[in-house]
N, C-alpha and C positions, 0 to 999 in steps of 0.2 A: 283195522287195516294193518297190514302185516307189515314191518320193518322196510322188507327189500322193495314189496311196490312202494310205499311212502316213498324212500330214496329215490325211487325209477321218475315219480312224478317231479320232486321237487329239482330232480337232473333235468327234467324236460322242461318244466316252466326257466327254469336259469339259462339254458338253452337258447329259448326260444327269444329270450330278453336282450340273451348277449348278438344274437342273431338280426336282430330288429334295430338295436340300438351302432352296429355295426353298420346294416345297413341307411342308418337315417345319416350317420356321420361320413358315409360314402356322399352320397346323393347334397349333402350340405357342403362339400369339397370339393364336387362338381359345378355347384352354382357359385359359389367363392372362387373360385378358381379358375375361371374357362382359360383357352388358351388365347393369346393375345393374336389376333391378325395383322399385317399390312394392312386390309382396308378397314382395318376399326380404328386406324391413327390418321386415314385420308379422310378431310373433311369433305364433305359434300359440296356438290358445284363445279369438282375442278373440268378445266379444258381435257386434260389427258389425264388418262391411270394407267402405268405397266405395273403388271407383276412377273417375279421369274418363282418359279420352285427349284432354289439351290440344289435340291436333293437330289431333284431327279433330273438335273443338268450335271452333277458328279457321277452320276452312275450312268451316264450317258456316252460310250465311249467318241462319241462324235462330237459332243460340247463339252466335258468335261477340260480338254486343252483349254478353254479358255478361263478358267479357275485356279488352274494347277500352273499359271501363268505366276513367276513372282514378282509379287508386287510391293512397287518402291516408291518413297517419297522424294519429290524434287527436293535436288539438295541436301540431302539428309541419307539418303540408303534405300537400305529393305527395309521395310515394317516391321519384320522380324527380330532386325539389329534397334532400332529406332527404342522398340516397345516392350520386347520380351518373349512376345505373342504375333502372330496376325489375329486381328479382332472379324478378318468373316470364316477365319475356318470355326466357326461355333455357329454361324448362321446357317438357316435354312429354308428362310424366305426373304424375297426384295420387293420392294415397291417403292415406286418412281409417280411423282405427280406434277402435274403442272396447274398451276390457281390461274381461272378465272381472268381476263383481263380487268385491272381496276385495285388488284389484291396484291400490300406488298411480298417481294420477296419471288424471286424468279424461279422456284421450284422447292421439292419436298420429298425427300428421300424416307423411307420405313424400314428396319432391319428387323427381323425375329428368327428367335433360335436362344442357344445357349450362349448366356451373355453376363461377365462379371463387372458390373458396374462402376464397381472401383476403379480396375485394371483400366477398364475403357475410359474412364474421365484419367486418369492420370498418362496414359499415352497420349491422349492431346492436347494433354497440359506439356508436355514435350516437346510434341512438336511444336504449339507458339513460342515457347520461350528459347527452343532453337532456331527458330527465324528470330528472333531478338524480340519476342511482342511478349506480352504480359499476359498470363491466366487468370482466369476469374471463374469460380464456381456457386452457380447458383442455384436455388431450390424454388422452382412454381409450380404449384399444383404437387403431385406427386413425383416429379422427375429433378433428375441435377441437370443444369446443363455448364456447359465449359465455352466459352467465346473468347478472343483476343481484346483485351479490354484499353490497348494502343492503338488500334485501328480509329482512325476518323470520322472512318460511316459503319456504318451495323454490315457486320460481315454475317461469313454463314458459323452457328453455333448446331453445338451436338447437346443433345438428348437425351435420357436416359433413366431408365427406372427399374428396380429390384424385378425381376422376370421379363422385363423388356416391355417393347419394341427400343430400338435406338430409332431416336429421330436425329434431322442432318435436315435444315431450313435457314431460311433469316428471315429476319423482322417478323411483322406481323404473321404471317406464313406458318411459322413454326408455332404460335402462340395457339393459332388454331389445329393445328394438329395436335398439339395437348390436349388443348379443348375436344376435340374432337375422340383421342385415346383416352380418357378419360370419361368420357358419354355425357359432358356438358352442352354440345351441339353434334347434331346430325352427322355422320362421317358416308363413306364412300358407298358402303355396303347396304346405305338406304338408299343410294340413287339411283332411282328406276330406270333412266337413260342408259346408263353406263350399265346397269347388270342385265337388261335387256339385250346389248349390243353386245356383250359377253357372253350370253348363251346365245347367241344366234351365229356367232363365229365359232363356238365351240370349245371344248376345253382343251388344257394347252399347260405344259409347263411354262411355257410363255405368253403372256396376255397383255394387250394393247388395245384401250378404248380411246378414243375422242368424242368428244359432244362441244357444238359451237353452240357459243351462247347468240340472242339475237345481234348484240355489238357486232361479235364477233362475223357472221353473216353479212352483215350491211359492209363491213371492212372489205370482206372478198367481193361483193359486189363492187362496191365502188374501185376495187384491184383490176376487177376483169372491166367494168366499162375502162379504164386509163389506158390498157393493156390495149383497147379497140376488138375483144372479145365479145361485146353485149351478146346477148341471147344466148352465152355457153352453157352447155347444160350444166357444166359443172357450180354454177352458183347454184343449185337444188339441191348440194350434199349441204347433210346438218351433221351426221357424223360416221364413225367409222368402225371396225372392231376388228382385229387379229389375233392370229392364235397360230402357237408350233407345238405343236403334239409328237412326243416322244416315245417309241415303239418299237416294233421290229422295222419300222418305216418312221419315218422322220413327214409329216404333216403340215401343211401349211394353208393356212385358210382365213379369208377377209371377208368380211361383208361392210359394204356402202350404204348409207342410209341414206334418203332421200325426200323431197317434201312430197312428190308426187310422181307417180307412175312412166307418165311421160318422158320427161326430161332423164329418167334412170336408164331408162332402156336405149335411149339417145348417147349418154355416157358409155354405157355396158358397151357401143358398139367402136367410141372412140376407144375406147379400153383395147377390144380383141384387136384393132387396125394396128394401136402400137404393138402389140404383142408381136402378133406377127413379123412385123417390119424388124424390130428387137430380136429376134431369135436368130436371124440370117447377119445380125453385125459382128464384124471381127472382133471385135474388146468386149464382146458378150461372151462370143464363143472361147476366146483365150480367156476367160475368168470359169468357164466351163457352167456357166450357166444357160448356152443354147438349149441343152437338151431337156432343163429343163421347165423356160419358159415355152418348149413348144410342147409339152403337155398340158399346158396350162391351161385350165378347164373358167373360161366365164359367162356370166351368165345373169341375165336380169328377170323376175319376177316382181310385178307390183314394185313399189316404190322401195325396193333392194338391187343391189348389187350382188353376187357372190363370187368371187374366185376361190377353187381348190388344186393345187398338188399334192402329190406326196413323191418321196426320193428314199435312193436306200441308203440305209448308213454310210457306206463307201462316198457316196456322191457329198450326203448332209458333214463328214469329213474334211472332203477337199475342200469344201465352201469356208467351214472353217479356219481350216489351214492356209488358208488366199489370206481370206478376212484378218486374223493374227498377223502376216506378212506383210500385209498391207496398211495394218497399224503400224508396226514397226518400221515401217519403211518413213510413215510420214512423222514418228517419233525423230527418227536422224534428221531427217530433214531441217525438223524446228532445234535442234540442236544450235546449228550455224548462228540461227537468227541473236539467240541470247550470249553469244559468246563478243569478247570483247573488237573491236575492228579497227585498227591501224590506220588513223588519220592522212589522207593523202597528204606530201612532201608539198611545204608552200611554195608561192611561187620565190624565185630570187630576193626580189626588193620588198617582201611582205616583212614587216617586225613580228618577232615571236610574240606570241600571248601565253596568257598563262591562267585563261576564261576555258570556260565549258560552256558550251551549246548543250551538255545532257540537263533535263532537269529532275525533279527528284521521284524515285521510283512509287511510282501508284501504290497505293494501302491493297497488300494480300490478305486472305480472309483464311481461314484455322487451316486450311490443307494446303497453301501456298498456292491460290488461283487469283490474279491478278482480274 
């Protein structure tokens, strides 16, 4: 065999090897690796799942204001001054849950995106020990988490692990969203209810599921018989599913689920009655939503409900711009209430005291919420 084919071969077997061996170590970085969801850190079972896709709410010129909104801690500032950083301009997904009645822990927050874990536990080691409470940093499972170790009762504690998600729960709650991000028990993404009720509303940079457990059913029944409602159709809703779809059009779509046929299409029609009545009210039309609850398309099949609209950017804007105004308005509002207030002048013959009726401020939990 001649010199140059010999070389031509033994270039092409080394080739071949470096090519294969290339590719096995892709494919093994891919399984090691995946990327972390929202719903792989929500345990399964909950009552509610929202998710948002930050990304495509910033690039959204008609949601994007509410992002670009700065945000401040009570008492303390900006995040920015506070921390160094804001910790969500690296994110670029949220998820929102609500557990189950019976489960502690009043909710469950998920962050992913680009996340420095350090940065993030020591920013809210800041903030407690600038409300005067004490940091405490710990390691379960794979994540750190940081909680105020002055508090009385178990507050809400943060989360967090080398590539993410950030979790944000208390008590038992968050213990199983570990469990749950970590693939020790079932999470969100296996439940049939909720991802059923998610593709039947449709995709959506925004998503909103519900599913009532039986408890929770027999609750609303026994609400509506107290109410003097018996036979509403609405005790036949089991759950729920929405979605805002971002486009050249701004999307909005819900579906009702139902235990049975009947009683849906019973609903669907109390549904259209308010609509209508709703679209001709002055505080509808001055928020500038008349126009467009009377598009509002509803409509029952089989044991569903479905409502759709969609708006143009201009319109999906001003809703926002209200919405923001309408935060802010109720922000001053609750100003007044926490500021201090000037004991009314006693009467003549009263003796001065030198007592307080205040008694002592309720335990805040890591972001100062009473």
């Amino acid at each position: 065999m001649q010199t140059r084919t010999r070389n031509a071969l033994v270039f092409a077997a080394t080739a071949a090897v470096v090519v294969a061996a290339v590719a096995w170590l892709w494919q093994k970085r891919e399984v090691a690796r995946p990327l972390p969801g929202t719903l792989d850190a929500i345990p399964e079972g909950a009552l509610l799942v929202a998710t948002a896709d930050l990304g495509a709410l910033r690039r959204s010129p008609s949601f994007a204001p509410l992002l670009s909104e700065t945000r401040e801690i009570p008492g303390l500032g900006k995040v920015r001054d506070v921390c160094g950083f804001d910790p969500m301009a690296g994110l670029n997904e949220l998820g929102v849950a609500v557990p189950a009645a019976g489960e502690g822990g009043d909710f469950g927050l998920v962050a992913s995106g680009t996340i420095d874990p350090d940065a993030l536990l020591a920013c809210a080691s800041k903030v407690i020990e600038a409300r005067g409470g004490r940091s405490v940093v710990n390691p379960i499972g794979g994540f750190r988490t940081v909680r105020d170790a002055s508090l009385s009762t178990s507050g809400a504690e943060i989360a967090v692990r080398e590539g993410g998600p950030v979790l944000l729960g208390a008590g038992s709650y968050l213990r199983s969203m570990i469990d749950a991000a970590e693939g020790r028990v079932p999470s969100a993404r296996a439940d049939s209810d909720h991802t059923k009720l998610a593709a039947e509303a449709g995709p959506g940079a925004l998503r909103v599921t519900v599913v009532l457990t039986p408890e929770q059913r027999r609750t609303l029944l026994e609400e509506i018989a107290l109410s003097g409602a018996q036979g509403s159709p609405a005790a036949s809703v089991v759950g729920l599913g929405l979605s805002v779809s971002i486009g050249e059009r701004v999307g909005l779509s819900a579906v009702v689920a139902c235990d049975a046929a009947a009683p849906c299409a019973e609903l669907a029609t109390v549904f259209e009655g308010r609509r209508v009545a709703q679209a001709d009210d002055m505080l509808v039309r001055l928020m500038g939503l008349g126009p467009i609850l009377s598009r509002l398309e509803i409509g029952a099949k089989g044991p569903r409900i479905s409502a759709r609209v969609d708006m143009s950017t201009d319109e999906a804007t001003e809703l926002v711009t209200r919405v923001i105004a309408l935060r802010a308005a109720a922000g001053r509002q609750r100003d007044p209430v926490d500021e201090p207030r000037e004991p009314p002048p006693p009467p003549p013959t009263a003796a001065p005291t030198s007592s307080s009726s205040a008694g002592p401020a309720p335990d805040k939990d890591v972001f100062g919420h009473r």
